[in-house]
C-alpha positions, 0 to 999 in steps of 0.5 A: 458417713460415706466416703468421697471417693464412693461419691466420687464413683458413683457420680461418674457411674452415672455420668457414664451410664447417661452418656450411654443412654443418650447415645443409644438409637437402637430403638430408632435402627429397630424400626427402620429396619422392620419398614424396610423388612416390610416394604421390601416384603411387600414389593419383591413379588411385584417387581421380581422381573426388575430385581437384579437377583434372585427372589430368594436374596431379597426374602434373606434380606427381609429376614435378616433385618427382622432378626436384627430388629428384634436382636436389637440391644444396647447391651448387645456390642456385636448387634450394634456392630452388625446394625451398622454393617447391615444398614451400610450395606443396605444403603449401598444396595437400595442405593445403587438400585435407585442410580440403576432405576433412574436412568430408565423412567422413574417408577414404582420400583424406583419410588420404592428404592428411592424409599429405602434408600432414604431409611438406610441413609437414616439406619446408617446414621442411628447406628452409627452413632449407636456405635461410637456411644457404645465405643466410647463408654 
C-alpha cells in the first residue's frame, strides 16, 4: 500500500511540473528570434547607409540572437533571463528605428523595422511570460 503523503507529493509533482509546461514559450522566443536573425541578415547590406551604427553591430546582433535561439531551454534559468533581456532591448532598438524611420518617407527600411519591431513586441511577450513561470515554480 502507498502511503498518503507519496500520493500526496506525487500529485503536486505534477501539479508543478504542468504549471511549468504551460508556462513555457521558448519554443515560441526561439523562432522569433531565428526570423529576426534572419531578416536583419538579409537587410543590413541593403540598407548600410541607413543604419545608424556600424555594420559590425548589427552581425553581433544577428549572432547573439541565433545563440540564444539555440541555447534556448526550459531548464536553461539564465537563457530565460538573457531572452528576456534580449527581446527587450531588441524592441527598444527596432523600436526607436521605426520612430526615427517614419518621420522621413515610409520605406523598405521602415517596413523592415516596422517587422522586427512587431516580432520583438511578441519575443518580450513569450519570454516574459517564460520568465515569471520559471519564477514562480
Amino acid at each position: 500500500m502507498i502511503p498518503e503523503e507519496k500520493i500526496e507529493n506525487i500529485r503536486v509533482h505534477s501539479q508543478i511540473k504542468e504549471l511549468k509546461e504551460m508556462h513555457y514559450y521558448g519554443d515560441n522566443v526561439r523562432m522569433l528570434f531565428l526570423v529576426m536573425s534572419l531578416v536583419v541578415l538579409v537587410m543590413t547590406p541593403f540598407f548600410k547607409d541607413q543604419i545608424p551604427s556600424p555594420s559590425f553591430f548589427s552581425i553581433f546582433g544577428v549572432l547573439v540572437l541565433s545563440m540564444l535561439a539555440g541555447l534556448t531551454s526550459p531548464k536553461a534559468r539564465l537563457i530565460i533571463f538573457f531572452n528576456f533581456f534580449v527581446s527587450l532591448s531588441a524592441l527598444l532598438v527596432f523600436g526607436y528605428e521605426l520612430i526615427v524611420s517614419y518621420q522621413k518617407t515610409p520605406d523598405l527600411y521602415f517596413f523592415s523595422n516596422l517587422a522586427l519591431s512587431i516580432m520583438s513586441v511578441f519575443a518580450v511577450y513569450f519570454s516574459s511570460k517564460t520568465l515569471r513561470g520559471n519564477i514562480l515554480k
